[in-house]
C-alpha positions in Angstrom: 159.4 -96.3 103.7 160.3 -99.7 103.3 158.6 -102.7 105.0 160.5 -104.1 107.9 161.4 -107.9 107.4 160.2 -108.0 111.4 160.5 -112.2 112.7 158.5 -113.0 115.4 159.4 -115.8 118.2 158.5 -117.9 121.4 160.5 -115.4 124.1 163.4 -118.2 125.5 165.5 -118.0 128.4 167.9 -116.1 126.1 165.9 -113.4 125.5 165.8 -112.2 129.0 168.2 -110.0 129.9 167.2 -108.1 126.2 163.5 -107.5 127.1 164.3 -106.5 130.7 166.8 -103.5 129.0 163.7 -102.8 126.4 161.1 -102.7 129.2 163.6 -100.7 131.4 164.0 -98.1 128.0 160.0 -98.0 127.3 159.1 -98.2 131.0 161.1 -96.3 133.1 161.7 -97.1 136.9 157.8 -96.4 137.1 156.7 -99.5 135.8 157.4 -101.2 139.1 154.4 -98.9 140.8 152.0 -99.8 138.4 149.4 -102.2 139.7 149.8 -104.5 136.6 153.4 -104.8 137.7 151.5 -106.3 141.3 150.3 -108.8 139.4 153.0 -110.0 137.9 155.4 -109.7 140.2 157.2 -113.1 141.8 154.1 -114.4 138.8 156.2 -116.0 136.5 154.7 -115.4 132.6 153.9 -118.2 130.3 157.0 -118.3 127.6 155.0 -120.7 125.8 152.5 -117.8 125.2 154.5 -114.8 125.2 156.2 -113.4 122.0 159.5 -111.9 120.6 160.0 -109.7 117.8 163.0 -109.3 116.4 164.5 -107.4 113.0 167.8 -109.5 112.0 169.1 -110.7 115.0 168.0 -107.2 117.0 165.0 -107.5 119.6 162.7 -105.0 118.7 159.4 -105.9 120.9 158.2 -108.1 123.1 154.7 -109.3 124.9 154.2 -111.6 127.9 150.8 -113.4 129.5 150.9 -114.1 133.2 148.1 -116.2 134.5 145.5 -114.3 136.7 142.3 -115.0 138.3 139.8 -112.6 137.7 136.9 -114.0 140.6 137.3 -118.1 140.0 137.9 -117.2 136.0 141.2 -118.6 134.9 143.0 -115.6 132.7 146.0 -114.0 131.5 147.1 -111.1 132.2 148.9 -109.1 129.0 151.7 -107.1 129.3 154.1 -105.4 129.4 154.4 -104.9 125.5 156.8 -102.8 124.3 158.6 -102.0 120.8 161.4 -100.0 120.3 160.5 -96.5 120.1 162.3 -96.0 116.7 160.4 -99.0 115.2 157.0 -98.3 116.6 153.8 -97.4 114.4 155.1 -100.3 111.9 152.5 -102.8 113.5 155.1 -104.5 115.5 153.2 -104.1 118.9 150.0 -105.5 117.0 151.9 -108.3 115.3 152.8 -109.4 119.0 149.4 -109.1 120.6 147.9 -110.6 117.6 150.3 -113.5 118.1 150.1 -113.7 121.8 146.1 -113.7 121.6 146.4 -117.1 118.6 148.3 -118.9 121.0 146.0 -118.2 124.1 143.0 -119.2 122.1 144.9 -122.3 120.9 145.5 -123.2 124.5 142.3 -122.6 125.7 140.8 -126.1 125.3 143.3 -127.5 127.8 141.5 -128.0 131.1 142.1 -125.1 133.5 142.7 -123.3 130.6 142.5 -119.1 130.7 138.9 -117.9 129.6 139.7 -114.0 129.2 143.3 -112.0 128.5 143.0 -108.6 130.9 144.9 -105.7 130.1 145.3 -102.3 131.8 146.0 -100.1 128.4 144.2 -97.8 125.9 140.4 -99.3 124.0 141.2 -97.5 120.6 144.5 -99.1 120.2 143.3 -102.8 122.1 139.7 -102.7 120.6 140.8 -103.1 117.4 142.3 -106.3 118.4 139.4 -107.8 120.4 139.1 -106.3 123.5 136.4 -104.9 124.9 136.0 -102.2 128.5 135.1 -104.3 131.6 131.9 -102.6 133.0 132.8 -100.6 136.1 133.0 -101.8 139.3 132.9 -105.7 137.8 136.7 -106.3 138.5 138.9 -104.8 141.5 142.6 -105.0 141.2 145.6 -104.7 143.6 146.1 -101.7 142.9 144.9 -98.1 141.2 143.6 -97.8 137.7 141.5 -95.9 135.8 137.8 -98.5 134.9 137.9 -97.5 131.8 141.5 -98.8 130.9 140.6 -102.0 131.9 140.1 -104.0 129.0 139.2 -107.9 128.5 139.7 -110.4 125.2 136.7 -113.3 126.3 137.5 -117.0 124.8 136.0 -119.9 125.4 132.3 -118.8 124.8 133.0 -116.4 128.0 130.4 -113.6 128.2 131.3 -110.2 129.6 129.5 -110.1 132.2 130.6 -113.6 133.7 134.2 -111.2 134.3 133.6 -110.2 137.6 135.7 -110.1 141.2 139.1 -109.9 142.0 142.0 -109.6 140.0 144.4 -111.8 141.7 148.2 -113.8 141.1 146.9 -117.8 139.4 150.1 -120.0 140.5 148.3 -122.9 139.4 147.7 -122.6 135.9 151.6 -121.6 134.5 153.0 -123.6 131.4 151.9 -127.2 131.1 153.9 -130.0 131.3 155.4 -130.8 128.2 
């Protein structure tokens, strides 16, 4: 097969309506009972950390980061990504994370700054990228989920076990001011 010529870009305004199709496609009407979806709900995401991907001028995939607390810990929380279903295992969902993660990491000398990107989502596909299993019974979310699909990416010299207490909405700590 032939490599995709796959672009990847700051999500805009204009991209909205497209990734809200895609994520209704990859999601279902499920998504909105999923306790990630508690988080980010009325949470707006950071565009200037969440990614696009698009193949010609066709959106293929898409990841945000929504800023969460996790105890007093300033973080982001990732998701959804998705990717087309005809265009997935092509590394287009990595490419985004991988992306996603840069520019968190580039942010995260600005005071207030996230410390730790928290996903709800699978370690062999996520671990390869960085993240690591929360211990058990460290974090408690709004929600149900299974401990050992919790999953943290630590900046900022964060240890693991400083990732402890409540997963909560951060409305403090959105995009800063340009």
């Amino acid at each position: 097969m032939t490599e995709l010529s796959i672009t990847l870009l700051p999500e805009n305004p204009d991209d909205d309506a497209a990734i809200e199709r895609l994520v209704a496609r990859t999601f279902g009407p499920g998504r909105f009972a999923r306790t990630a979806y508690r988080l980010r709900e009325n949470n707006p995401h950071r565009r200037d950390l969440s990614f696009t991907a698009y193949i010609g001028t066709m959106l293929v995939g898409s990841v945000r980061l929504t800023p969460i607390l996790v105890g007093e810990v300033p973080g982001l929380l990732l998701g959804p990504l998705t990717v087309e279903p005809p265009f997935r295992s092509h590394g287009i969902g990595r490419r985004l994370v991988d992306r996603a993660l840069d520019a968190a990491r580039a942010d995260a000398g600005r005071a207030g700054a996230a410390r730790l990107v928290l996903l709800v989502g699978d370690e062999p596909y996520y671990g390869r990228m960085g993240f690591q299993r929360v211990p058990g019974g460290h974090v408690s979310l709004p929600g149900p989920v299974d401990p050992q699909r919790v999953l943290a990416f630590l900046m900022d010299g964060l240890a693991l076990d400083e990732v402890r207490g409540a997963v909560r909405k951060d409305f403090s700590h959105h995009a800063p001011a340009a």
